[in-house]
C-alpha positions in Angstrom: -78.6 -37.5 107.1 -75.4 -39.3 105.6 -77.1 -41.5 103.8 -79.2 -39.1 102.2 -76.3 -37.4 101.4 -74.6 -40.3 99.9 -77.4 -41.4 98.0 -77.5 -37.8 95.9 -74.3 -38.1 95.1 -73.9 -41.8 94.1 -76.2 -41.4 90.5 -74.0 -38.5 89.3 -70.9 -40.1 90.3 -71.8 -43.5 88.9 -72.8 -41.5 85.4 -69.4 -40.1 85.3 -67.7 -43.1 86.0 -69.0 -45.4 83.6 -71.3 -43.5 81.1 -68.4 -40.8 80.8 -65.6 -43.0 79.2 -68.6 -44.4 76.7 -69.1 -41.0 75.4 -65.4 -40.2 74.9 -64.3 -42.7 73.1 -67.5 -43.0 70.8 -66.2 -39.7 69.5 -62.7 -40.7 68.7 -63.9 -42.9 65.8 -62.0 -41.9 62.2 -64.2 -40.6 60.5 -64.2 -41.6 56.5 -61.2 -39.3 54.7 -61.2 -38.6 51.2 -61.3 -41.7 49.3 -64.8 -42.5 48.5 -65.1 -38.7 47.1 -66.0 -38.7 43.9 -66.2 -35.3 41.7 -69.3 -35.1 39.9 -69.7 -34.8 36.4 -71.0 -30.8 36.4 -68.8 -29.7 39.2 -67.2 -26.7 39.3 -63.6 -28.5 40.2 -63.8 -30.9 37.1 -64.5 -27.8 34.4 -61.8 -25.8 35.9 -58.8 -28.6 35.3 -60.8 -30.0 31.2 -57.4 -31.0 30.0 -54.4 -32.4 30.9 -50.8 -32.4 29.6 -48.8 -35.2 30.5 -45.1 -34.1 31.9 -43.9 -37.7 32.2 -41.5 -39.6 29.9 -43.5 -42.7 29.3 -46.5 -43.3 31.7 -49.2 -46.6 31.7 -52.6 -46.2 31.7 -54.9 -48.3 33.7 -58.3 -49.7 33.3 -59.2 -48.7 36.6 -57.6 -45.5 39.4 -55.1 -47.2 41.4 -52.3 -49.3 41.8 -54.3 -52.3 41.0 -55.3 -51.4 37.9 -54.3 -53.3 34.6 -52.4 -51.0 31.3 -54.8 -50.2 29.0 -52.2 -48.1 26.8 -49.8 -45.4 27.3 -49.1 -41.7 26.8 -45.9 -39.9 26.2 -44.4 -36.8 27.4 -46.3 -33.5 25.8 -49.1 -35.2 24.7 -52.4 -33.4 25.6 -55.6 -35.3 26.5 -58.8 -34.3 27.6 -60.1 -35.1 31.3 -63.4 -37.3 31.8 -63.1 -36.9 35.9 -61.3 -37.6 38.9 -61.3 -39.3 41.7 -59.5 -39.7 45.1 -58.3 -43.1 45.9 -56.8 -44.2 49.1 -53.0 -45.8 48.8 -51.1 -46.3 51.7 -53.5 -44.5 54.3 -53.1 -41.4 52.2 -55.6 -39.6 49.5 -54.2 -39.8 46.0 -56.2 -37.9 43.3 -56.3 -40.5 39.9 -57.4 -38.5 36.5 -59.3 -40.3 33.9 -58.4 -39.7 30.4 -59.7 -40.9 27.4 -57.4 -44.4 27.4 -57.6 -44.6 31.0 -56.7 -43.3 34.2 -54.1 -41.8 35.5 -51.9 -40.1 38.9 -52.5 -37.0 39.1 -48.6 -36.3 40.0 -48.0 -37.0 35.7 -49.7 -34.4 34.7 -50.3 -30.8 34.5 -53.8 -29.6 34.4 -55.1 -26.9 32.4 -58.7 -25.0 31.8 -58.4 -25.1 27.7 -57.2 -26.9 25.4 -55.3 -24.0 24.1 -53.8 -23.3 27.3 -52.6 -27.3 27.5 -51.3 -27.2 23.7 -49.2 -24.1 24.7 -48.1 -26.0 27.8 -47.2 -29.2 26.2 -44.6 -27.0 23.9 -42.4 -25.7 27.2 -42.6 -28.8 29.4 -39.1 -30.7 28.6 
């Protein structure tokens, strides 16, 4: 009768012994963050923020988002540009949101973003 016993238990044991662990740790893989999102064209998010008014002094634009990107040109303080799209890109383990403009793109952090052009061009005259 022990045996029998033993022998009941031993397949649910041995599943929670090794299968168990297998399980577990397949579902503490990192899943993909924000970086490969990419806004599209006719979303709702990208006709909300259409123009952008840039709030720093002197800021480069690059070819590409990102740190690694090469100046294509620059913009000044209170100019107003209009926004071709966004995207997020990943710098440091962390999500940055990089706005294209017509010379190039841009961080998000230098610039204000606004639903009209009016509403920018009114902008652009209080930001100091």
């Amino acid at each position: 009768m022990r045996v029998i016993r033993l022998h009941r238990f031993f397949f649910p044991v041995f599943f929670l012994v090794v299968f168990f662990p297998l399980f577990m740790c397949g579902a503490c893989v990192r899943e993909a963050g924000l970086d490969a999102v990419v806004l599209p064209k006719d979303s709702a998010v990208n006709e909300v923020d259409a123009y952008a008014v840039i709030v720093r002094p002197y800021v480069a634009l690059k070819d590409r988002p990102g740190v690694n990107g090469i100046s294509t040109g620059h913009v000044r303080r209170n100019d107003v540009c209009q926004v071709k799209g966004k995207v997020f890109v990943s710098v440091n383990d962390q999500s940055e949101l990089w706005v294209e403009l017509d010379g190039g793109w841009l961080d998000s952090t230098c610039v204000e973003l606004y639903s009209s052009k009016e509403k920018a061009l009114t902008a652009s005259k209080q930001v100091k």
